[in-house]
C-alpha positions as CSV (number, residue, x, y, z in Angstrom):
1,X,-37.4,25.2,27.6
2,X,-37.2,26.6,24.3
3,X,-40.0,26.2,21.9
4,X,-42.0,27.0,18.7
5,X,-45.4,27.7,19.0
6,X,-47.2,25.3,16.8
7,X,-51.2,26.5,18.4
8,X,-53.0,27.9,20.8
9,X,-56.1,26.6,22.3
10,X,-58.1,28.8,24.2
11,X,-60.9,27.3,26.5
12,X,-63.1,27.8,29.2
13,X,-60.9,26.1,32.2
14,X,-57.6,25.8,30.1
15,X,-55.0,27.5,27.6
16,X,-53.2,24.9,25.8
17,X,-50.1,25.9,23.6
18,X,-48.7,23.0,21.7
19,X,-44.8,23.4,20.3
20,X,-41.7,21.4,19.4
21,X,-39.3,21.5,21.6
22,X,-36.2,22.8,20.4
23,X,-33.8,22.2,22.9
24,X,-33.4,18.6,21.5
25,X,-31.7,20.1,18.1
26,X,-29.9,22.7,19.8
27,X,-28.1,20.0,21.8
28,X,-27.5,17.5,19.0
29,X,-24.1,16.7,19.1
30,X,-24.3,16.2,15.0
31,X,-26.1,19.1,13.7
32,X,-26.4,17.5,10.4
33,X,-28.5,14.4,12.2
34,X,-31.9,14.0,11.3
35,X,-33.6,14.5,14.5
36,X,-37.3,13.4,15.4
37,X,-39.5,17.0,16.5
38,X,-40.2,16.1,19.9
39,X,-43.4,18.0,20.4
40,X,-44.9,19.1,23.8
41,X,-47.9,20.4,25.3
42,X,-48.2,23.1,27.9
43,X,-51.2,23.4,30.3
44,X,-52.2,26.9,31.7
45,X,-55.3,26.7,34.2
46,X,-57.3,29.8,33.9
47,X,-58.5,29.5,37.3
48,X,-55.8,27.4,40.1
49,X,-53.9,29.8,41.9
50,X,-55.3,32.7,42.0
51,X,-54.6,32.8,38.0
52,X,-51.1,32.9,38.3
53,X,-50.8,30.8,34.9
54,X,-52.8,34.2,33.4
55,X,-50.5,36.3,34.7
56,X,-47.2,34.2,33.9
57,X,-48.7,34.2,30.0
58,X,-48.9,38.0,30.5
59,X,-45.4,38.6,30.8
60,X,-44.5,36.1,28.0
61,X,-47.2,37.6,25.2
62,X,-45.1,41.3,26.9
63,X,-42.5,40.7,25.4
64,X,-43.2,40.0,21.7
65,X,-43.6,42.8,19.9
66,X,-46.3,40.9,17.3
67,X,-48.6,41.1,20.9
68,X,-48.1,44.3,21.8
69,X,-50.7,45.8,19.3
70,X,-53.4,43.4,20.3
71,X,-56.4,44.5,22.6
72,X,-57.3,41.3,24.2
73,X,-55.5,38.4,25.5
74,X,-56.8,35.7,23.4
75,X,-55.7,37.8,20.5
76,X,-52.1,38.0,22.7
77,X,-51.8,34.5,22.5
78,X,-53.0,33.6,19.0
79,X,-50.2,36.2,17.8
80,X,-47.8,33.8,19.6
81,X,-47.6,30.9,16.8
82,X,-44.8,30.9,15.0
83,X,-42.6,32.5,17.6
84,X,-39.4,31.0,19.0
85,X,-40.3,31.4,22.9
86,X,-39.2,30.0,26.2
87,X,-42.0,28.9,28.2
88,X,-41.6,26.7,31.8
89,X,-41.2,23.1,31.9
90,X,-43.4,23.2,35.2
91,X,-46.6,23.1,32.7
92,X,-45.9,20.8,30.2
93,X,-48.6,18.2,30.5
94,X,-47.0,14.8,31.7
């Protein structure tokens, strides 16, 4: 799905990234329509899975170039608001 980044919420069991979901005005049949944001909220457990949500946030923050100066991870994915991203639909919160 893609997304902007509206925050990041870094916590002890959770990451949450907030966005709007920008698939619904790319798809708008009338670009001109007035379209509602639909925002959504992605869930990345910091410890099911052996971290595997860690490592899949990894590879995203990899690829912006805004990340690749940072030190630390938190500071990865603070760097990633504002950016036009595509992040799985298997964590979006339900």
């Amino acid at each position: 799905m893609i997304v902007e980044i509206n925050s990041v919420e870094i916590g002890k069991e959770d990451i949450v990234i907030e966005a709007t979901n920008l698939e619904t005005i790319f798809t708008s049949e009338d670009l001109y329509e007035e379209l509602d944001e639909e925002k959504v909220k992605f869930v990345f457990s910091r410890h099911d899975n052996h971290g595997s949500a860690l490592k899949y946030l990894i590879k995203v923050c990899q690829g912006r170039k805004k990340c690749q100066s940072c030190k630390s991870m938190g500071d990865k994915l603070e760097k990633l608001v504002g950016s036009i991203i595509s992040l799985s639909e298997s964590f979006i919160e339900r």
